[in-house]
N, C-alpha and C positions, 0 to 999 in steps of 0.2 A: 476327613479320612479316618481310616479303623485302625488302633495302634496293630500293629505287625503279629502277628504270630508266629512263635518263636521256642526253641526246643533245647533242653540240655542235655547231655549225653556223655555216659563212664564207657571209657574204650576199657578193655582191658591193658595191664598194664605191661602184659605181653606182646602187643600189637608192635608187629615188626615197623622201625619207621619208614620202610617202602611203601605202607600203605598210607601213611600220612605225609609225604612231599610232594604235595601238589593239591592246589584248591579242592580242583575236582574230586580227589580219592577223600580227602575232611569233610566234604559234602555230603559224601554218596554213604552209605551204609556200610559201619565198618566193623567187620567181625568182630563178634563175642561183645557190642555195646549193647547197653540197656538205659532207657529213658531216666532220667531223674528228674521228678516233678516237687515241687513246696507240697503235695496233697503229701498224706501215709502211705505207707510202703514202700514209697522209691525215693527213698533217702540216697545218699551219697555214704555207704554205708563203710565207716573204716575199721571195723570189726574189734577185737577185742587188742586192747593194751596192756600188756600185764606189768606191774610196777610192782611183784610183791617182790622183787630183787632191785631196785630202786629204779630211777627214770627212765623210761621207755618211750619210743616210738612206734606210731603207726603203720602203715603199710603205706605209699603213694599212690595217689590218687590223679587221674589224669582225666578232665571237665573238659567239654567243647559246648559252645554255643554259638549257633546259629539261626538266621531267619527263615521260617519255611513258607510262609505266604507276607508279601509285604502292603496288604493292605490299603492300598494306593499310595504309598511313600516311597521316596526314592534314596532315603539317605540313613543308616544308625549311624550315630557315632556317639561323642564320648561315653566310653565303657568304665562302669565303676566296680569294685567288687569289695565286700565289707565283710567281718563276723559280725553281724549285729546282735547277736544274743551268744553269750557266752556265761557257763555258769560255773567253771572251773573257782576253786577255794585258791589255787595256789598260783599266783603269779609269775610263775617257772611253766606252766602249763599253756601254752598256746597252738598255734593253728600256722603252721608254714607255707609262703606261697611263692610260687614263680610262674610268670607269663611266661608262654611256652610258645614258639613255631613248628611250623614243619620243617625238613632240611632243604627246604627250597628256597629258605632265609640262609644265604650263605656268610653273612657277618652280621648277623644279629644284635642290636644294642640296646632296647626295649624288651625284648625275651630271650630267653636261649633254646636253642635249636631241644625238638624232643627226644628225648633216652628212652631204647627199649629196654626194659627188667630196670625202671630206674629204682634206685634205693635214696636213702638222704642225703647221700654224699653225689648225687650224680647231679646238681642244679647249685646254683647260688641264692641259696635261701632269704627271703626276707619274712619278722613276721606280717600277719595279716592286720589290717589296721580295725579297731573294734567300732568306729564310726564311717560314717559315710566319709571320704577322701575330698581334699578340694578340688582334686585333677585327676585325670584319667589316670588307671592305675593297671588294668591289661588290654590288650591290645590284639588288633587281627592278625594273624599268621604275617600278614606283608609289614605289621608294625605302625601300619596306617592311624588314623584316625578313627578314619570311620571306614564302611564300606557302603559299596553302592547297590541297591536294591532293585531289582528284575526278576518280578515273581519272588525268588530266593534270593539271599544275600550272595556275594561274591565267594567269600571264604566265612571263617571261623573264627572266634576268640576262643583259645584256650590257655589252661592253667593247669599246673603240679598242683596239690597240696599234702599237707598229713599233721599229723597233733604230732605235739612234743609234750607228754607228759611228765610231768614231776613227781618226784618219790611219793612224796604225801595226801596226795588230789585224793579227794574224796571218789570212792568206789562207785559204781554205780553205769545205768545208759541214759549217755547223753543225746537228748534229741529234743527238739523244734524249741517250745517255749517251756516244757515241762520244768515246774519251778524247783529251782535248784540245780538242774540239769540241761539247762538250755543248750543247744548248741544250733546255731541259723545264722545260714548266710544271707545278704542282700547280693543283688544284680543289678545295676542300673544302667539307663542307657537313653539317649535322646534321638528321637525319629523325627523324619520331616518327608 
């Protein structure tokens, strides 16, 4: 079988959560998102951080991934998600995450339900871990495991994130592997 083909995608971070409580509306095409691919150009882009009044934060960022062709498979599951490249100088400088549902997760304990206009203070931050995880680390909207594959996946994995920088970090655009400047996620995930 052909591993799955599979797509990432920035809502805006306006997106009311009515359009996000239910598989179906996570699936379907959701206003003002734009593709985010590993090629140039469609980074995941968290725009400018300004620290020349000391530690600052990013804007948040809200990621969905899902399967769009599944390849002759019937199953993803464990979902991993990593900074594998980080080129930040100051150890005060990280990458904040939280697995996120829809609000059709009505007691959520693996993610918290998602915030429209979220800010830093609207999730329970953890940071992002700089290796690959030994355990699954976000999860599908239902908190599952995995999801079950028919043409398209079921639902969606998604996640918050945004940089917490430090007074001191060195200036500069951080992106892919660019030396001194890296910044790159992994995604991992197992099909069958």
């Amino acid at each position: 079988m052909a591993a799955p083909t599979t797509r990432f995608r920035l809502i805006p971070n306006t997106t009311a959560v009515a359009a996000l409580d239910t598989a179906a509306e996570r699936l379907a095409a959701i206003s003002g998102e734009s593709a985010v691919s590993t090629g140039a150009g469609n980074e995941a882009d968290f725009g400018t951080v300004d620290i020349s009044g000391g530690a600052a934060n990013s804007g948040v960022l809200h990621i969905l991934w899902d399967v769009t062709a599944d390849g002759g498979n019937t199953l993803v599951e464990t979902f991993k998600l990593w900074c594998s490249s980080i080129g930040f100088a100051q150890a005060g400088s990280v990458v904040k995450v939280q697995p996120v549902s829809g609000a059709d997760q009505v007691t959520p304990s693996d993610t918290e339900n998602y915030v429209a206009n979220a800010t830093t203070a609207s999730y329970t931050w953890a940071t992002m871990v700089e290796s690959e995880p030994g355990a699954q680390n976000v999860f599908p909207s239902d908190e599952g495991s995995s999801m079950a594959l028919s043409t398209t996946s079921d639902d969606v994995v998604m996640w918050a994130m945004y940089l917490a920088i430090a007074a001191d970090e060195t200036t500069g655009t951080y992106s892919g592997t660019t030396a001194g400047y890296e910044l790159q996620f992994s995604f991992k995930y197992a099909y069958s």
